[in-house]
C-alpha positions as a Python dict, from the first residue, in 0.01 Angstrom:
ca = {
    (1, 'X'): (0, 0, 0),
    (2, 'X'): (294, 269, -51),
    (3, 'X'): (519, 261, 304),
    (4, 'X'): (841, 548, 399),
    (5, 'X'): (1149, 393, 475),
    (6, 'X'): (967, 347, 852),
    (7, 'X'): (715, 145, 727),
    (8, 'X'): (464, 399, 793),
    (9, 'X'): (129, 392, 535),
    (10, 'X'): (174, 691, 283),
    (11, 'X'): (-111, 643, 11),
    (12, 'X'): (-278, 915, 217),
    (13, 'X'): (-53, 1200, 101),
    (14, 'X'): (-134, 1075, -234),
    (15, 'X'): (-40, 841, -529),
    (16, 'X'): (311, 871, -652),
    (17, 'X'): (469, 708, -977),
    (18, 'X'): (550, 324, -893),
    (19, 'X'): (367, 307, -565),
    (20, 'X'): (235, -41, -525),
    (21, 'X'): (-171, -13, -638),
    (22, 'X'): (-373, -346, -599),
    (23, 'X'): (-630, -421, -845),
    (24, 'X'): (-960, -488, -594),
    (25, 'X'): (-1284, -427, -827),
    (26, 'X'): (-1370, -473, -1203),
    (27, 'X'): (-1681, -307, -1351),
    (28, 'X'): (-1820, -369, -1672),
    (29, 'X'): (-2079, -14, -1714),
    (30, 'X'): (-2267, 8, -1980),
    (31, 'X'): (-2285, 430, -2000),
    (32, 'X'): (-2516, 414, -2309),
    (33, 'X'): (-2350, 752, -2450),
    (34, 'X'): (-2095, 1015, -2364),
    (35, 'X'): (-1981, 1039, -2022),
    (36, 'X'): (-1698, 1195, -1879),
    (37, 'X'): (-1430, 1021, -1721),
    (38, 'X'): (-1408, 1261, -1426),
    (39, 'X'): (-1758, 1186, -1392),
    (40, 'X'): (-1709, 844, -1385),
    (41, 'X'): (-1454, 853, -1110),
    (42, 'X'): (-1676, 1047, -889),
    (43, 'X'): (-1996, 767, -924),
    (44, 'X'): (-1698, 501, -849),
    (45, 'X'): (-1614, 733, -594),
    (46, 'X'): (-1962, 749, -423),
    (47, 'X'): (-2025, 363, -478),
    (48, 'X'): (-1712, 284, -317),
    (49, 'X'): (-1790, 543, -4),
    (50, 'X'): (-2171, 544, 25),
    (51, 'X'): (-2426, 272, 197),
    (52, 'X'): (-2559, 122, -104),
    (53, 'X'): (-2912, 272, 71),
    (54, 'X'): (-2853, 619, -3),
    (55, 'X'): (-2762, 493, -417),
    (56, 'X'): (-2973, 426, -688),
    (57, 'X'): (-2956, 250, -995),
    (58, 'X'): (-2617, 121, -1128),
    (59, 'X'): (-2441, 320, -837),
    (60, 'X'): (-2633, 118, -575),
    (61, 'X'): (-2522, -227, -785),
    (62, 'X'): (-2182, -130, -761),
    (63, 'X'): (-2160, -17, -383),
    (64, 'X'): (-2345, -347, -291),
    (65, 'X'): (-2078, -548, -507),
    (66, 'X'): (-1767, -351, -396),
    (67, 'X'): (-1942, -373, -17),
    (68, 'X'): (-2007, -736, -43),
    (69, 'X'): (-1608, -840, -121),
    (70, 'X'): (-1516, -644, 226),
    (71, 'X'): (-1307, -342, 17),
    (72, 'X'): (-1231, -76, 259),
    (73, 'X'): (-1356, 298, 142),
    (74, 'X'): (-1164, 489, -177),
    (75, 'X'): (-921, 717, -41),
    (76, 'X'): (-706, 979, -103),
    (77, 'X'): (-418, 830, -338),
    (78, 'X'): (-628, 512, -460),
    (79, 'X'): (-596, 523, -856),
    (80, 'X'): (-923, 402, -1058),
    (81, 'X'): (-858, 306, -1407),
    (82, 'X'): (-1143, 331, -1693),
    (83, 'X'): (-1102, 176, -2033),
    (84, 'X'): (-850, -90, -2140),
    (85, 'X'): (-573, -88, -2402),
    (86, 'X'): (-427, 232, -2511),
    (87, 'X'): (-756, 351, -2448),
    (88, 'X'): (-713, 346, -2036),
    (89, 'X'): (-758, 652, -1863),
    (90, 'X'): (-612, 630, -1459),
    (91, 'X'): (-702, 872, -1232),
    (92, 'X'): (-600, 949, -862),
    (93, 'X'): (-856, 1005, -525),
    (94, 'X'): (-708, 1390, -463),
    (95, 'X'): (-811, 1570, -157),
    (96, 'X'): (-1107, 1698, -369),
    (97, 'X'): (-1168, 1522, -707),
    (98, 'X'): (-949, 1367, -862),
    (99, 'X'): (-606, 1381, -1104),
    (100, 'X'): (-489, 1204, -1390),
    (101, 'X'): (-180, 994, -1388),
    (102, 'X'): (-9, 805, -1631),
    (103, 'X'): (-96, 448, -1660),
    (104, 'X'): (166, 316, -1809),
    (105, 'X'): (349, 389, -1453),
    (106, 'X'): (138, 166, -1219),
    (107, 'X'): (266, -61, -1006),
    (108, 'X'): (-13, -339, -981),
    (109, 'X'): (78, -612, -715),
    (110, 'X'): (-104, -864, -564),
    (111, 'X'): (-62, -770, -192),
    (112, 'X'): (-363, -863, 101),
    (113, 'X'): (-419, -636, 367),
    (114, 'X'): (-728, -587, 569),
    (115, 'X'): (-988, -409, 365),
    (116, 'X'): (-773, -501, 53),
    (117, 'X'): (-811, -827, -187),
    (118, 'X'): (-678, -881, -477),
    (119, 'X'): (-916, -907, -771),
    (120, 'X'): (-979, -1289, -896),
    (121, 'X'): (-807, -1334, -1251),
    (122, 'X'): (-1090, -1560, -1311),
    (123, 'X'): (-1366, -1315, -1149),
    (124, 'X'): (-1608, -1174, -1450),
    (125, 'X'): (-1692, -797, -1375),
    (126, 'X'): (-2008, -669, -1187),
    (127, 'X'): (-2230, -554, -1460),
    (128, 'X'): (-2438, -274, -1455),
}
């Protein structure tokens, strides 16, 4: 949602500290054991990217969920946050992989744009 002074889209070159981020999809995962964050971000990252036909299991849940609200695919500078409280870990789409950045420092707004809805304060998670 981050725009130069021209008003041209620059969430492409990546996420910067107070761009505007909009909260689209909730997951509630049950990981039943250890799992990596990083790893995390890269199932979210397939689900989000992949027809839900070439997924299985809890990834194929979650790319029918995320494809059923319309969401356009995760790109470079889109920030996925895992955990709540001072427990939250937020992590940016890089180029390859991804980085983590503070989340104490994002700018959640409640801005529509094609591809891009807000998340329903009274929407319960997908499960999976």
């Amino acid at each position: 949602m981050a725009r130069d002074p021209e008003g041209r889209m620059v969430n492409f070159l990546g996420y910067e500290s107070g761009h505007p981020l909009v909260h689209v999809f909730e997951a509630d995962i049950d990981l039943g054991g250890v799992v990596f964050v990083s790893a995390l971000a890269e199932a979210l990252w397939a689900a989000c990217n992949l027809d839900p036909e070439w997924l299985t299991g809890r990834c194929a849940i979650l790319a029918r969920a995320y494809r059923d609200r319309r969401l356009r695919s995760m790109s470079v500078g889109d920030v996925v946050v895992i955990g709540e409280g001072e427990g939250r870990v937020a992590m940016c789409a890089d180029s390859v992989g991804f980085s983590f950045v503070r989340p104490d420092r994002l700018n959640v707004v409640t801005t529509c744009a094609p591809g891009t809805q807000p998340w329903p304060t009274d929407a319960q998670p997908v499960c999976v």
